[in-house]
LUMPAVO-730510 format. One record per residue (C-alpha): x, y, z. Coordinates in Angstrom, 2 decimals. Layout:
N
- x:y:z
- X:Y:Z
...
! end
This chain:
87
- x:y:z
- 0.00:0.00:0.00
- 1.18:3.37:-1.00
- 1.42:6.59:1.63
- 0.02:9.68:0.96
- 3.16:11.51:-0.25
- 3.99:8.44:-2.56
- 0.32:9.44:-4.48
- 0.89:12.82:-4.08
- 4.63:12.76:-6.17
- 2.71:10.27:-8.87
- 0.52:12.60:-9.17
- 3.11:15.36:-9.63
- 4.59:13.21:-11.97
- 1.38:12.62:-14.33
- 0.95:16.00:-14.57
- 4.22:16.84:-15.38
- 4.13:14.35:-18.24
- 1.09:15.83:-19.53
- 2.54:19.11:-20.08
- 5.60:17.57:-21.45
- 3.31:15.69:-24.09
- 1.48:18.89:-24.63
- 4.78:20.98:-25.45
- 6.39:18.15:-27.66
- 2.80:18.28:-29.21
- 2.94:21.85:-29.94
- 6.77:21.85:-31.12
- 5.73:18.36:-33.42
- 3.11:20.56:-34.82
- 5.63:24.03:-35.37
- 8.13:21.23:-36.85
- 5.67:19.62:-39.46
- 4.63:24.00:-40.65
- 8.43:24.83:-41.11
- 8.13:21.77:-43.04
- 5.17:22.35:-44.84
- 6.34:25.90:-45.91
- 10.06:24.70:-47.40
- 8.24:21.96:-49.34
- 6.21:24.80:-50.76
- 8.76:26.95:-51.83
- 10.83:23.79:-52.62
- 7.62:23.26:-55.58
- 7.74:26.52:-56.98
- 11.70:26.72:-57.71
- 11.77:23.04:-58.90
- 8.37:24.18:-60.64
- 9.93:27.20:-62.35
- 13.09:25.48:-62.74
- 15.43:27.77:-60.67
- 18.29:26.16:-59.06
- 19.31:28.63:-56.23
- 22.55:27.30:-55.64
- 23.79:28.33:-59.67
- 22.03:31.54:-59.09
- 23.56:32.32:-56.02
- 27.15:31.36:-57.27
- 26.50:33.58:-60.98
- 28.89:36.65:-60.51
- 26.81:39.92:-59.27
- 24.79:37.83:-57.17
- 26.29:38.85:-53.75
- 25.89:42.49:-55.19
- 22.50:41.81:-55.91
- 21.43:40.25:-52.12
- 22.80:43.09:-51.06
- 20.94:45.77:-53.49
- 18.00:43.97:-51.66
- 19.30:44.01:-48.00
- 19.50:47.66:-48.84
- 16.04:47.92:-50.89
- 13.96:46.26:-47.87
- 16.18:48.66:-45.36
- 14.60:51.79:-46.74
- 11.65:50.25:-47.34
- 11.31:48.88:-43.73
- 12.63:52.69:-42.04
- 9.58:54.25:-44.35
- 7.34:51.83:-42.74
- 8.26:52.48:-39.41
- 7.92:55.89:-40.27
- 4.47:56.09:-41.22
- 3.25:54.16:-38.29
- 5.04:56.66:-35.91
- 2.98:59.41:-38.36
- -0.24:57.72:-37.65
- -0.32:57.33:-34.58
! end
């Protein structure tokens, strides 16, 4: 027969486990989206026929990434200017 404090660390101990199965749940479920959304883009560039990897290594690409780095930086500081505007 089991004492009180025996029941009362089983029961810790289930509920612990529940929330453990809950979290690897939730992080399963985060997994199998990340994995959803590469397998998407993954379609489209097989689908158009792009091979990244060439692109990437063509000369001017680095110069282009970084036209965009520098494209979406203004972009993003014009954003965050009009919010502070509208507020």
């Amino acid at each position: 027969m089991s004492t009180a404090s025996e029941q009362s660390e089983i029961e810790r101990l289930r509920a612990r486990v529940e929330q453990l199965e809950a979290e690897n749940f939730e992080l399963a479920e985060r997994a199998n989206l990340a994995v959803a959304a590469a397998q998407e883009r993954l379609y489209w560039l097989d689908r158009w026929g792009l091979d990244l990897n060439a692109l990437m290594r063509r000369r001017g690409a680095s110069e282009f990434r970084a036209a965009v780095r520098a494209v979406r930086a203004v972009v993003r500081s014009l954003k965050a200017i009009k919010r502070q505007l509208t507020r």
